[in-house]
N, C-alpha and C positions, 0 to 999 in steps of 0.2 A: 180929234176924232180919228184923223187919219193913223195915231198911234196905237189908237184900243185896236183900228182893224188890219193892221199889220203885226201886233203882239198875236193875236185870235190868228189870223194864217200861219204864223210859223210855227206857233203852236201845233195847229193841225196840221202841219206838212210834218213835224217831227211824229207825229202821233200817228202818220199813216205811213213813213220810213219803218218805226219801230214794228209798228204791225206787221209788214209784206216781213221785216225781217225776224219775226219770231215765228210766221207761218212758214217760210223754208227751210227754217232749222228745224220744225217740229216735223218738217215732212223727208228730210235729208237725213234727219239724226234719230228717226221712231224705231222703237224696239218694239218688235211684234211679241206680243205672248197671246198663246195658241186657248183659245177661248174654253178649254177643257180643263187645263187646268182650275179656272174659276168651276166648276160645275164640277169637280175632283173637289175641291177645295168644303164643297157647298157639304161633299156627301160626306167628309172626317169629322169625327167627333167635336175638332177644336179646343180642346182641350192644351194644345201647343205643349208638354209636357216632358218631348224630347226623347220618351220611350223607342220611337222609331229611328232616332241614329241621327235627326236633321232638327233644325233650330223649334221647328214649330211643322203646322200642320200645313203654309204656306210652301216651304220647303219639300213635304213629303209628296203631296199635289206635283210638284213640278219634276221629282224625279220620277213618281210614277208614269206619268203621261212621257217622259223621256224615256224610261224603259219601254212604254207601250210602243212606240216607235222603232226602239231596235229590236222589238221580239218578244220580250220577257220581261214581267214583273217579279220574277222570283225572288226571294231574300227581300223583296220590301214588304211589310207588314206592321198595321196597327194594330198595338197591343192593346188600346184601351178600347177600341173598337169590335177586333177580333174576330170572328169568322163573318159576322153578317156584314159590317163594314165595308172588308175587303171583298165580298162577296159582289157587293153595289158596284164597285169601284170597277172590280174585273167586268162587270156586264156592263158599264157606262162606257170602257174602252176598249169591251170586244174581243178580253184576251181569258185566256184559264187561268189559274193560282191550284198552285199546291195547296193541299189543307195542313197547316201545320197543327201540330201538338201543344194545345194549352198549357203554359209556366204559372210560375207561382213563387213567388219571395217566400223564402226560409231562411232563419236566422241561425246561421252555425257557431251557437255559443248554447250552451247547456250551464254555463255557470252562474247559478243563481244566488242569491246571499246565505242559503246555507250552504252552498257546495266552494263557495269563495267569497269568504268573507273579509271585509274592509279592514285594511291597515294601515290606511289615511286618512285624511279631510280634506278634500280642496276648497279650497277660498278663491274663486274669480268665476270668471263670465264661463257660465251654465251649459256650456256645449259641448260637444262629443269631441269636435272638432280644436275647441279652444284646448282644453282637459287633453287630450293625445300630444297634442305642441308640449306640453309643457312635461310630461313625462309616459310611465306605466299608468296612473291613474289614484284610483284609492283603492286596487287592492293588486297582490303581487302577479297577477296576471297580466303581461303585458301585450297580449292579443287579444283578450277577451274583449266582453259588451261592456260601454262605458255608460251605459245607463242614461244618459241626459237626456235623449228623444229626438235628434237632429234628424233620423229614419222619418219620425210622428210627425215632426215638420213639413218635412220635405216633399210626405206623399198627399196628395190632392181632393185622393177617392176614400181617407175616412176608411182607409184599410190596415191602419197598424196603429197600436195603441203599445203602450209602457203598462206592464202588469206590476203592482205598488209590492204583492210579493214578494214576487222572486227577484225582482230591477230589470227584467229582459224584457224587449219587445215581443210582442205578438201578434202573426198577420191573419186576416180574417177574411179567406180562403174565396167568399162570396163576393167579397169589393173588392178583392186583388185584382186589376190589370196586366200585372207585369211590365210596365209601364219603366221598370230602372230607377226611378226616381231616390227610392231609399238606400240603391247601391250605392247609388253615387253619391250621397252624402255621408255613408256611414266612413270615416276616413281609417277604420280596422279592416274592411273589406271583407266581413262576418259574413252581408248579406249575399245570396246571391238567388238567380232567377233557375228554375230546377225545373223540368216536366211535372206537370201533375200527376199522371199516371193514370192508369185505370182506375175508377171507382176511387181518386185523391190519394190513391196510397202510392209512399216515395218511401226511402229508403236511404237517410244520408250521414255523413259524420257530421257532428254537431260539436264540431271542435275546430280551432285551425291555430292553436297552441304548438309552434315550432321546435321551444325547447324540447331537451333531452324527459326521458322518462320520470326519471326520480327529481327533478325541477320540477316539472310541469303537475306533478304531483302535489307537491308542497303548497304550490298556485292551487287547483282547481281541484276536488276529490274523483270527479268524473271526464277529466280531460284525457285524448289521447294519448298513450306512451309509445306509440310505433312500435309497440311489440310484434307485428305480422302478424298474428293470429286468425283476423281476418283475410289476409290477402292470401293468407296459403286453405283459408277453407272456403274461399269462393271458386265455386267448380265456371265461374264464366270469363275469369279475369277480368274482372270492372271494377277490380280495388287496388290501386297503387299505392305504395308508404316512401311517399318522397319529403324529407327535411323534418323527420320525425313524427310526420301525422299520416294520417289516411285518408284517401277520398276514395269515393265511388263515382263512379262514371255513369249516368241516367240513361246513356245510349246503351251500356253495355246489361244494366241492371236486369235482371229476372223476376230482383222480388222476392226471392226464397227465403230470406230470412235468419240465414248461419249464420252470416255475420254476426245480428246479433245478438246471437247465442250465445258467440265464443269469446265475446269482447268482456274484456275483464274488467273493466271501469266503465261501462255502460254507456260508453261516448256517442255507441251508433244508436240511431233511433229511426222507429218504424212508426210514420202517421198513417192515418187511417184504418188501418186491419181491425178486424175483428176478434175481438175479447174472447181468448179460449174458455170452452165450459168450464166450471170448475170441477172435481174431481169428486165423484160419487162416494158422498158417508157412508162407512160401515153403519148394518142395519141394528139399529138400538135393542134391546134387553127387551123392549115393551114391545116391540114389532114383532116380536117370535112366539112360539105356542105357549100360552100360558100353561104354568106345574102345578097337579096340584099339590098344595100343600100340606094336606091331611096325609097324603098318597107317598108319604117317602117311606124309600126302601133304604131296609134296614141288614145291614151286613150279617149272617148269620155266625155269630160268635163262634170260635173254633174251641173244638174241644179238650180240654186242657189235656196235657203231653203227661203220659204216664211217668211217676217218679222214677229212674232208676236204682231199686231198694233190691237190695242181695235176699236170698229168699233165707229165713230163719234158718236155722239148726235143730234138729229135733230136739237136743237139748236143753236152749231154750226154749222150747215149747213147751219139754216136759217141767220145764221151771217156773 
């Protein structure tokens, strides 16, 4: 008996050692986190999706309220959230936010399977990513879209789909975030995030084909050739032709539209604008005053030109 009740003591003398010693390490060694961040945390999407620069939404919570501390939230923003979001966020901690300008993923590849068609077959694992490791692809374009969907995958919100025509993605303007997510998987770095713009209309090359002119031709019938054309008829400078393509700069953009006017393989592309009228039909034969047709005027015959006849001889007359 004496051994059950001295097993049960030491028992409980080790069980109430171990206790005092994990309450003064809990109380010695506590990391305080600032009860805002959980109530930051509560008001993000949750989505975790990485669009804002940090692993997740836990992350984004904690440098916001760290910014909110030294001043300024500026430069942090949720894209899947987006202005009402960050709206909460700044009134939960008190501070202002810039309103920034709404993005939007575009896909800078115009080469479709009529404009660059396949000069291979690849045979293995189905991805954009895997297919790029291993060369150009299946068609002689070595920058262009690889078609596999690794973007479709990648993004969350059911805003980019694979169109069976053409083999290119297409993003759907309403579910877009801007979120990064499709940048980052696309390993040709096609995709990238643009202003929307006013009224959705942007203005960008939809090429990033390096090769020289008459290469990059052979590849794509609509791809870049760095010919300048646009960068010497944009009156704002927002077009630079660095490593044989062109880009436009969205901060510098106006919107006008020369560009592309003057582009000779039709690389640049303008969303959203409005469809010029078309060009008013000359007015048809039945739309004019009816003739009559009884009523035609008749040339009046001229009258026929005196012969030039030398005048007789009396002699023949007398004859």
């Amino acid at each position: 008996m004496n051994f059950f009740l001295i097993a049960v003591l030491v028992l409980g003398g080790i069980a109430l050692v171990a206790a005092l010693v994990l309450y003064v390490c809990s109380k010695k060694f506590a990391v305080y986190e600032d009860p805002r961040i959980a109530q930051v945390n509560e008001v993000l999407p949750g989505a975790n999706c990485g669009g804002c620069g940090f692993a997740g939404c836990g992350g984004m919570a904690d440098a916001l309220v760290k910014g909110a501390d030294a001043g300024s939230i500026d430069g942090l923003n949720c894209p899947v959230g987006g202005a009402d979001v960050m709206g909460q966020v700044a009134d939960l901690l008190g501070m202002a936010i810039a309103n920034g300008e709404p993005k939007v993923a575009v896909v800078r590849c115009n080469g479709s399977c009529e404009h660059r068609p396949r000069i291979a077959e690849y045979s293995g694992l189905r991805t954009c990513a895997a297919m790029n490791s291993c060369g150009a692809g299946e068609t002689a374009c070595g920058f262009g879209c690889l078609g596999c969907g690794d973007c479709v995958a990648a993004c969350q919100f059911d805003a980019i789909h694979m169109n069976p025509e053409t083999g290119l993605p297409e993003v759907d303007e309403e579910k877009c975030t801007a979120c990064g997510a499709c940048v980052k998987a696309c390993p040709r770095h096609i995709i990238e995030l643009r202003k929307k713009g006013p009224k959705g209309r942007r203005v960008y090359v939809s090429c990033v084909n390096k090769d020289k002119g008459a290469v990059s031709m052979k590849a794509c019938k609509v791809s870049c050739i760095g010919c300048g054309k646009c960068e010497k008829e944009c009156p704002f400078g927002a077009i630079t032709v660095e490593g044989n393509v062109s880009y436009i700069d969205p901060e510098k953009c106006r919107l006008c539209r020369k560009c592309v006017t003057v582009c000779p393989t039709k690389a640049i592309r303008d969303v959203n604008f409005p469809t010029p009228a078309p060009a008013p039909k000359p007015k048809e034969a039945a739309a004019q005053k009816p003739v009559d047709a009884t009523a035609t005027t008749q040339t009046p015959a001229k009258a026929p030109a005196k012969a030039n006849v030398e005048p007789e001889t009396k002699e023949e007359t007398k004859a």
